[in-house]
N, C-alpha and C positions, 0 to 999 in steps of 0.2 A: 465232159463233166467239169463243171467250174468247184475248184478248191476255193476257200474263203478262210485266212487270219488276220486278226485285225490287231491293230497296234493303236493305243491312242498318246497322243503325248509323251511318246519316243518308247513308252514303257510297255514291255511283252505282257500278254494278260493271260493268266491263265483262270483256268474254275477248280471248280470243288464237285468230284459227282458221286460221291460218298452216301450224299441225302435225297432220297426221293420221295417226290410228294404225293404218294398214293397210300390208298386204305390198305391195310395189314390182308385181305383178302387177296393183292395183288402182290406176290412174292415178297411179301414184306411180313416180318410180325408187331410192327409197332409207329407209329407217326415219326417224325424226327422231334426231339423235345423242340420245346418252346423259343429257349433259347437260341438254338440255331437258327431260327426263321426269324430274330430280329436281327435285325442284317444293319449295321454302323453302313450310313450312306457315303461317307470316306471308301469303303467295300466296294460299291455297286457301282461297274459300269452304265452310266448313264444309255438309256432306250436300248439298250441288250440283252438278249435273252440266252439260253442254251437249252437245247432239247435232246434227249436219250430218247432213242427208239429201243423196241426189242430187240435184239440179235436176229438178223436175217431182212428186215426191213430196210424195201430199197428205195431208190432217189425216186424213181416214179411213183413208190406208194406214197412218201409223205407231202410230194410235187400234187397231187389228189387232193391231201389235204389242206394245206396250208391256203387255197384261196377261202374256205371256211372259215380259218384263222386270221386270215388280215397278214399275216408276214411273210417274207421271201426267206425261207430253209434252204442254206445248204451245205454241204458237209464242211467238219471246220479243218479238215486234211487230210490229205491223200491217205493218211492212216484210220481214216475214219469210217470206211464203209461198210468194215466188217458189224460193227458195233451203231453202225447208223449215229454217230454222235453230231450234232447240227448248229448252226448258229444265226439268228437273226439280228440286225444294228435296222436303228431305225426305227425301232417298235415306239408307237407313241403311248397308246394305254399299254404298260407292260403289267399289273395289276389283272387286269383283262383277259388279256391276251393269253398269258398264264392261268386262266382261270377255265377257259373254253381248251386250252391244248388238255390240260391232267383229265378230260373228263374221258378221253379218246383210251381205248384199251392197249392199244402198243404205245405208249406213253410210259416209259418208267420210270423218270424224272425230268420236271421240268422248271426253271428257274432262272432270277437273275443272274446275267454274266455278271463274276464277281472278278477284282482284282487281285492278286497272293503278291503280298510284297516280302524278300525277304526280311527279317529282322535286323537293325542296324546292327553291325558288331564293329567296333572300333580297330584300329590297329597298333593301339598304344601295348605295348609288350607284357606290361603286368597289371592287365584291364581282368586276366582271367581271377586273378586274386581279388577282386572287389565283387566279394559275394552280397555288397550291399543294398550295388546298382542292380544286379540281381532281383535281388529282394522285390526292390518295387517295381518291378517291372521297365525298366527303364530301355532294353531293346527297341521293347512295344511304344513307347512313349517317343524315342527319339526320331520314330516314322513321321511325327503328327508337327512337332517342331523343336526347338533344340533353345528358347528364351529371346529371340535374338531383340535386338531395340530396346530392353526393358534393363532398369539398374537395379542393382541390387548393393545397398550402403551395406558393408561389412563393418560392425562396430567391436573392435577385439585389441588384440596388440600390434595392429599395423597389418600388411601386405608387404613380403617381398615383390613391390612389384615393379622396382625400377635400378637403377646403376647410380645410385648416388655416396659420396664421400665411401666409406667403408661398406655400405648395404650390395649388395646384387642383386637382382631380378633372380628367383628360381627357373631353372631352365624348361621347365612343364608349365609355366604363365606366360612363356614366348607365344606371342598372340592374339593372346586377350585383349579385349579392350578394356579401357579402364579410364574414368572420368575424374579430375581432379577433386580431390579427398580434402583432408583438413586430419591434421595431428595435435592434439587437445591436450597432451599431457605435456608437450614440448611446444607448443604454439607455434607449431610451423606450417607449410604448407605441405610436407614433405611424412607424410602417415607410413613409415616406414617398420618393418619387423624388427623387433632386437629380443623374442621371445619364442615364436615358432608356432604357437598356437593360432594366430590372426591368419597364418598362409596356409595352414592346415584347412584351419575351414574354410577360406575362398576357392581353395583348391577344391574340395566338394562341390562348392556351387559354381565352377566356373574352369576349371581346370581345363588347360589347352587338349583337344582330344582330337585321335585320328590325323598324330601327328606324329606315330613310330616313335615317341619318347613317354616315357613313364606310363603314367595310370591317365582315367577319363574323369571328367565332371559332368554334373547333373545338367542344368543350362548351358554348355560347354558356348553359345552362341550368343550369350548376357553380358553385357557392360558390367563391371567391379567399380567401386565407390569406397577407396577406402579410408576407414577411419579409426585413429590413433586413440582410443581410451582408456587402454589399458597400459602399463607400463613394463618393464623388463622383469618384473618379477609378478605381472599378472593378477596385478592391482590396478582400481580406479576410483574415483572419487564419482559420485551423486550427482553432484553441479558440472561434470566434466560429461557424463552418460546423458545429460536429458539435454546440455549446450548438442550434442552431438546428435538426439533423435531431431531436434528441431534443424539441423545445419543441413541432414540429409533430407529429412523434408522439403525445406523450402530450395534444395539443389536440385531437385529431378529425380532423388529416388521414387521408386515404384514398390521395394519391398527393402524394408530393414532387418537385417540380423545380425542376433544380438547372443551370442553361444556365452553368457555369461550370468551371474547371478551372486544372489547372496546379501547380507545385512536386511535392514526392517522394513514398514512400509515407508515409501518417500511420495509427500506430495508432488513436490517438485520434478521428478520422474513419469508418476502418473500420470500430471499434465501435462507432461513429454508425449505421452506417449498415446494420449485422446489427442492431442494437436497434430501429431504425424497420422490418426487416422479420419480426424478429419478432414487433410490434406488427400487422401484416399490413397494412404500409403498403407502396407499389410505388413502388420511389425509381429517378426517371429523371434521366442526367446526359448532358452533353456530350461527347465523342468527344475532341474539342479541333481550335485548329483549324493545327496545326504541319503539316499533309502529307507526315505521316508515317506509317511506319508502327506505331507507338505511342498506345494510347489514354490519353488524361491521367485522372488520380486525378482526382474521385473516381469518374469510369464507371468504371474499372477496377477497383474494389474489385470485390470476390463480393459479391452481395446487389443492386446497382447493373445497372439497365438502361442500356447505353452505346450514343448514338447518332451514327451516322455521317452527313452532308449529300449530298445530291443538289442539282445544277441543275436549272432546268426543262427541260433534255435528258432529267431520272430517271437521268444517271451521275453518278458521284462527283464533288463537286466541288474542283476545286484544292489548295484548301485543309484539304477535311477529313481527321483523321487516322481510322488505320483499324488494325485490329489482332486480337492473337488473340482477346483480350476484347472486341470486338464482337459484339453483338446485335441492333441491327437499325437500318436506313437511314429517312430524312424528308427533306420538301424543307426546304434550308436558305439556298438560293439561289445565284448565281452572276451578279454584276454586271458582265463585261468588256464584257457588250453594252448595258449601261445598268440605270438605274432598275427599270425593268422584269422585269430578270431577279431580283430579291432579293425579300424575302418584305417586305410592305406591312403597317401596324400604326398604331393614332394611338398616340401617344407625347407627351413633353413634348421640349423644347429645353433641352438641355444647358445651355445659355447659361442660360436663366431657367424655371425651374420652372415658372410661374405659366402660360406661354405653350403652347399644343397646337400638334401637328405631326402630319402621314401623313408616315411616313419606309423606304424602303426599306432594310431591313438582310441582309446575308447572314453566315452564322455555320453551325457547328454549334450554336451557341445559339441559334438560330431552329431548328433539325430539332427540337430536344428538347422542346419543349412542344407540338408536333405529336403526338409520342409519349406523353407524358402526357396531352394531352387526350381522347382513345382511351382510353387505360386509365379515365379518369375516366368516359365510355360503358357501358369492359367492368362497373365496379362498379355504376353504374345500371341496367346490364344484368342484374343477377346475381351476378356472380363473387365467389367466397368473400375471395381472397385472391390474394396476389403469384404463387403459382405459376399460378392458372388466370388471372388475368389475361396473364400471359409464354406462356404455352400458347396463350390466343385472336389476341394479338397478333402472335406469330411462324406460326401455321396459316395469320392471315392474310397476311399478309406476301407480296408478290410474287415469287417466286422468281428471281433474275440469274442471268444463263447458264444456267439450265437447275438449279443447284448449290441444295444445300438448306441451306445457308451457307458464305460466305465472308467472308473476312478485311475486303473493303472495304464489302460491305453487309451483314453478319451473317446473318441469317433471311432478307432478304431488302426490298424496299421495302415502307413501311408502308402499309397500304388499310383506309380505317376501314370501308368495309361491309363486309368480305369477314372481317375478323376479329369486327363485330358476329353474321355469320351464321357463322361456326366459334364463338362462345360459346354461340349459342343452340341447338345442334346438339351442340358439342362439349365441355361445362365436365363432362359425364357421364363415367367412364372406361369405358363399355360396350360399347365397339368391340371393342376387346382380347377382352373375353368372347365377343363373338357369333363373332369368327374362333377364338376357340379349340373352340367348340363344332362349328364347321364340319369345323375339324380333328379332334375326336375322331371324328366320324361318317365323315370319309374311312379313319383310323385301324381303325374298327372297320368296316369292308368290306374293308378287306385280309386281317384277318384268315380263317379258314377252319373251320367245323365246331366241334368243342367247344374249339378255343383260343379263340374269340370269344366274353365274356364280355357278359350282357344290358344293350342299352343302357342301362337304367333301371337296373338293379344297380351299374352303373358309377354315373352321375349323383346318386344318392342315397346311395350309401357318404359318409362324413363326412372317411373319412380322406382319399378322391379330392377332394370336391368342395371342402373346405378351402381347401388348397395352392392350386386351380386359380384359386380368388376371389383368394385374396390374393396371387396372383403378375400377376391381369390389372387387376380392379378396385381392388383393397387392401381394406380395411375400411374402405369410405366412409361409411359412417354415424356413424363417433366425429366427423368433422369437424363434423357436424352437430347432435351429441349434446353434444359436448365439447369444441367450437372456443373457448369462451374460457376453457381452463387454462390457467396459466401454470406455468413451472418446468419440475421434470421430467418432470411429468402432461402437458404440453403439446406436451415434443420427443415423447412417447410418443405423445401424437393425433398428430403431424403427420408421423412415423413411418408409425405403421400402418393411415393413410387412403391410402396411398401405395403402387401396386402393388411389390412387390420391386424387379423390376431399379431402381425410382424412390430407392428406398432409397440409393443411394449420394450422392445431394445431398447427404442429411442427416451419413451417413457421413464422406465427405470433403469437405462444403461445394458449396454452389450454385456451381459453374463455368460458363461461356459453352459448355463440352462437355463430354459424359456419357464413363462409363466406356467402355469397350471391355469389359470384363471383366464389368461387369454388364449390357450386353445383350450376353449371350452366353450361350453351353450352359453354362458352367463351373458356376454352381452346382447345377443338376440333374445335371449330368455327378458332380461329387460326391458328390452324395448316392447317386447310384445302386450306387456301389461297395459299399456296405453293404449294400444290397438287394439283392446280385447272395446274400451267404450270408442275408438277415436277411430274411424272404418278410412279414413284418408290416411290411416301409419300405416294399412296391414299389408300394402304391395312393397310399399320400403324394408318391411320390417321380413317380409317374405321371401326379397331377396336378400337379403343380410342373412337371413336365417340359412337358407340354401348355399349361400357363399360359404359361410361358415362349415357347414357339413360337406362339402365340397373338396375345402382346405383340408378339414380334421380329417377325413377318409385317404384322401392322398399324403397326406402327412404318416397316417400308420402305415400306409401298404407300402410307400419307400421305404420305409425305415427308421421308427417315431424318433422324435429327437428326444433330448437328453432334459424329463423336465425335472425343475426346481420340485424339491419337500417331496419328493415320493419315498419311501421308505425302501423300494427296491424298484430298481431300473426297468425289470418286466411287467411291472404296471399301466407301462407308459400306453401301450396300444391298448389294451383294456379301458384306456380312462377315454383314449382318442376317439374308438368305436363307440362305449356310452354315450361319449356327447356327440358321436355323429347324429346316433339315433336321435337324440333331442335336437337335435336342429331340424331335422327330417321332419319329426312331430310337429313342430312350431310353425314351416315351412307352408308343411299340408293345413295346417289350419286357416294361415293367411290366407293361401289360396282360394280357398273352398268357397265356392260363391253359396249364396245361402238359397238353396232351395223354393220356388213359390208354390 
């Protein structure tokens, strides 16, 4: 008898046979939910299967079967007989294949070989007190990648991150990389700490990990950029913060943060901080921490990811401000219980530079580079730019009360797996499309006899299938073709990579919520007036129409976004379904060929 385990790429594989795929008639009382059977392809060993027999079922009886099946079964180890547990490599429809084994009566589970990795856990000594990284899941995150190649401009009071005159490198940045800075308050080249807060929070985004000294960092695998704006007493100047968003822009950063805030609006910051994102840098700031209901400049600019603080409760904490311009919550600590509840970092000592300290701080200035270090992930991950990074970020995002944002935690609580696995899944806009296609095919079963026009005749007109792309998907491919124009060439790619209703960012500016007006019927609703006399608009206006309800149904079922002038946030999917239905209506009328 031939034993069989397979190894792929040095790494042991084990399964999961907890879930079986047969009706509650067969030893079972219930399906496995839904959730389980969408299997993260990261998971699934590729053309591998596993098969449970019943207890008692032997090599010759499944050796019977399996020429039926198309696969070679055989047990996956010597421990294996009793319990007939099997394994096939090779399997090319595994879909299939899987679909003819569950129908067989000795069958009690059958399914993709999956892979079980453990969870990374560092060996930094006092990693167990960072109930932050916790928090977001960051074990499960640091499977998928750790930020590496991507920068991240720290704009605070410096970086201990080197041995110069009286400064020292802290000993938990032994490491790191780190790309040369600029010091704005002192005009050197030399962005040095002389205050403790600036190495605080690079130490969250970047902290040397699994290095048996101190604590760990978010992107522990990210380039540091640091830069000197603040000064020894954790003050900066307007003209010194926006010289600094444009210095790291046009250096190589990828994402800027900015754990600082406070005074009125500043134009000159603003268009800081629209020029570093149309650099397609992802600029993350502070919330602030007044507890109030007001977010401080510069998160409140447009363009600016503004983040709100959790305690290790995961609610708001005391201190953090919250508001309509929030975007999305991190832990940022909450100290009335002690030490222990704030967010842990080495740092230097105020008092003497020279000297290192583990120091607990709580702030919205500790949530904010939680949230940058993610984003620096989502770029290692893939992501083009600031919109599909803000897209993976808030998909992933924990949703509070039930709400698909609010005022005190925006999107929702940050969870770096959960937004690494909406990037890898979701930076595509092809969702939109496949439900709009669903929708045309319910559309076109309503209709009846010669008003129903041939699937394919539909689908392939130009003038239908046009509209229907560039209302769901946009024209993805100039991003790809022509992501680094600049000028007018470049709002035009960033334009029309963008499905329609998406169009209004550009239109009226990246806001914390979208139109009302543009996910809605209204532009199809428009168009269609003219096509009601003009019979050459109504395949245009039919796929626009379809696109649009397409968008607006996949929009509520993820999880509507956060729109402008609604009186209460639970409106949102209420408004999104209505005007599905009106596009659907608008859709089928184009359609309808007219009867002789």
């Amino acid at each position: 008898m031939r034993m069989v385990r397979r190894t792929l790429g040095g790494a042991v594989l084990a399964v999961t046979l907890a879930t079986a795929c047969t009706p509650p008639s067969r030893e079972q009382e219930a399906l496995p939910p839904a959730e389980a059977l969408a299997l993260d392809p990261m998971d699934v060993v590729e053309n591998a299967i596993v098969v449970d027999f019943k207890d008692g079922t032997t090599k010759a009886d499944f050796d019977a079967w399996e020429a039926d099946w198309g696969v070679d079964l055989e047990l996956n180890s010597v421990e294996s007989a009793d319990e007939a547990l099997t394994l096939a490599v090779g399997v090319d429809d595994v879909e299939g294949v899987l679909a003819r084994i569950r129908q067989h009566p000795e069958v009690e589970a059958a399914e993709p070989l999956m892979e079980v990795r453990a969870s990374y856990t560092p060996n930094d000594p006092r990693y167990s007190e960072q109930w932050n990284l916790k928090m977001i899941d960051m074990p499960m995150a640091w499977e998928r990648n750790r930020g590496k190649g991507v920068v991240v401009a720290v704009l605070d009071t410096g970086i201990a991150y080197e041995d110069h005159d009286e400064f020292k490198q802290v000993p938990d940045l032994k490491g790191v990389k780190f790309v040369k800075g600029f010091d704005f308050v002192n005009d050197d080249e030399h962005a040095n700490d002389d205050h403790g807060h600036g190495t605080h929070v690079a130490g969250t985004i970047a902290q040397a990990t699994n290095n048996k000294e101190g604590v760990a960092g978010v992107a522990f695998e990210a380039t540091l950029m640091p830069v000197k704006v603040l000064n020894h007493f954790g003050g900066g100047t307007t003209a010194d913060i926006a010289d600094a968003i444009r210095f790291a822009a046009d250096k190589g950063a990828n994402v800027i943060n900015m754990s600082l805030g406070g005074g009125g609006y500043s134009q000159v910051m603003a268009s800081a901080v629209e020029y570093a994102r149309k650099k397609g840098v992802t600029v993350v700031a502070a919330a602030g921490n007044g507890g109030r209901a007001r977010v401080e400049y510069p998160a409140a600019y447009p363009g600016a990811v503004a983040v709100s603080a959790v305690g290790p409760d995961g609610t708001l904490a005391p201190y953090s401000s919250y508001g309509k311009e929030l975007d999305i919550a991190a832990p940022g600590g909450d100290k009335r219980r002690g030490d222990q509840g704030g967010v842990l970092q080495n740092t230097i000592d105020p008092r003497d530079p020279a000297r290192s300290v583990y120091a607990s701080y709580q702030g919205t200035s500790m949530a904010t580079p939680h949230v940058a270090a993610v984003a620096a992930m989502l770029y290692a991950a893939g992501a083009k730019g600031p919109d599909e990074v803000e897209k993976a970020l808030y998909a992933g995002a924990k949703k509070m009360a039930g709400q698909a944002w609010t005022e005190q935690y925006g999107h929702g609580l940050l969870n770096a797996e959960a937004s690494l696995a909406a990037a890898r899944g979701g930076m595509s806009q092809w969702p939109p499309l496949y439900w709009a296609l669903a929708l045309l095919a319910f559309i076109l079963l309503t209709l009846r006899g010669r008003a129903r026009p041939g699937y394919l005749n539909v689908l392939l007109k130009p003038a239908f299938l046009v509209p229907l792309l560039l209302s769901t998907v946009g024209a993805f491919f100039l991003r790809s073709w022509f992501g680094g124009a600049e000028g007018a060439a470049g709002e035009v790619v960033q334009v029309a990579s963008l499905p329609i209703p998406d169009w209004e960012r550009i239109i009226f500016g990246r806001g914390k919520t979208v139109s009302p007006l543009f996910y809605s019927a209204l532009i199809p609703l428009l168009l269609s007036l003219p096509a009601i006399k003009w019979r050459g608009l109504r395949a245009a206006t039919g796929g626009l129409a379809l696109g649009f309800a397409g968008f607006l149904a996949y929009s509520a079922w993820a999880g509507a976004p956060a729109l402008a002038w609604m009186p209460f946030t639970f409106l949102a999917k209420p408004w999104l379904g209505f005007n599905t239905v009106v596009c659907l209506v608008i859709a089928r009328a184009m359609l309808k060929k007219e009867e002789l």
